[in-house]
C-alpha positions in Angstrom: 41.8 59.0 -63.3 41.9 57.3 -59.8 44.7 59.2 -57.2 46.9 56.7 -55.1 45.6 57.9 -51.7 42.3 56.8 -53.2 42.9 52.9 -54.0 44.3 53.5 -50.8 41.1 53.8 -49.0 39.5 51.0 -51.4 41.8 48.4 -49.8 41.9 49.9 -45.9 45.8 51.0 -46.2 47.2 54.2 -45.1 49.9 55.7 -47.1 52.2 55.0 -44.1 51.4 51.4 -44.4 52.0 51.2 -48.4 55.1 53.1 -47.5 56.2 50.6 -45.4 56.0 48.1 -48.0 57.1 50.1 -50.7 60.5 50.3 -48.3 60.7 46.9 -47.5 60.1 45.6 -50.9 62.3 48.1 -52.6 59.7 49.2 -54.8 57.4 52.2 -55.1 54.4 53.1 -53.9 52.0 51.7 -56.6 54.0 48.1 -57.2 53.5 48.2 -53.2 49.8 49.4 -53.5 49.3 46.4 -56.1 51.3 43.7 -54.0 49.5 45.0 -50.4 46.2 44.8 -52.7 46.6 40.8 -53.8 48.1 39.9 -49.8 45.3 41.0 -48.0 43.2 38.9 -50.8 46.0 35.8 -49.6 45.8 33.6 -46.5 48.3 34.6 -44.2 48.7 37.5 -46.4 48.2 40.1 -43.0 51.0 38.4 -41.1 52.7 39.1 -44.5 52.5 42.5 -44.5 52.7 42.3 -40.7 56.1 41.3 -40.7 57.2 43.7 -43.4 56.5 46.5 -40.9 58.3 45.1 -37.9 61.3 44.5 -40.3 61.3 48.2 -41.5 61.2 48.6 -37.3 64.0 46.7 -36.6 66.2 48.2 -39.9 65.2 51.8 -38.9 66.6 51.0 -35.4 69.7 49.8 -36.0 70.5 52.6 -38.4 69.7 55.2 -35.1 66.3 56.2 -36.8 64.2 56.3 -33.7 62.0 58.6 -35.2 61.0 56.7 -38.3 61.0 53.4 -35.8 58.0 55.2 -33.8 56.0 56.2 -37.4 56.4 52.8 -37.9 55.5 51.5 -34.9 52.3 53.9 -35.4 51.5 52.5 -38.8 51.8 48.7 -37.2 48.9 49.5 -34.2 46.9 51.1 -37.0 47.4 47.8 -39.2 46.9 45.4 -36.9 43.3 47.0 -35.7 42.2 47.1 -39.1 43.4 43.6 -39.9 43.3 41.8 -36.5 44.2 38.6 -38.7 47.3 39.9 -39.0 48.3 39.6 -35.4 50.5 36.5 -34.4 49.5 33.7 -32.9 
């Protein structure tokens, strides 16, 4: 039986990432693990998931979450290196 951290690895996600999707989707973790899985096979799917972070950022903000802006934030530099074709242009 495969463990969710471990299809994490397979597709070069951390768990904060598929977080971030899972909150910006409104879905959990695997229907995120599934969708992050089929964008990053997408053109333009990066900038996809790109954006879903930075919106999480902005929402976390304007609710006074500064905290869970910066994890974010963390899990956007760590996206971004691993999938420089996520970076705008």
């Amino acid at each position: 039986m495969f463990h969710l951290d471990d299809i994490v690895d397979d597709i070069g996600l951390t768990p904060e990432e598929i977080g971030a999707i899972s909150e910006h989707e409104h879905i959990d973790e695997e229907a995120a693990l599934a969708l992050a899985a089929e964008l990053l096979q997408r053109r333009g799917g990066a900038s996809a998931i790109r954006q879903m972070i930075v919106d999480d950022m902005r929402d976390a903000l304007a609710r006074g979450e500064a905290g869970h802006a910066r994890q974010l934030l963390l899990a956007l530099r760590h996206f971004l290196a691993a999938h420089p074709e996520g970076m705008p242009l």
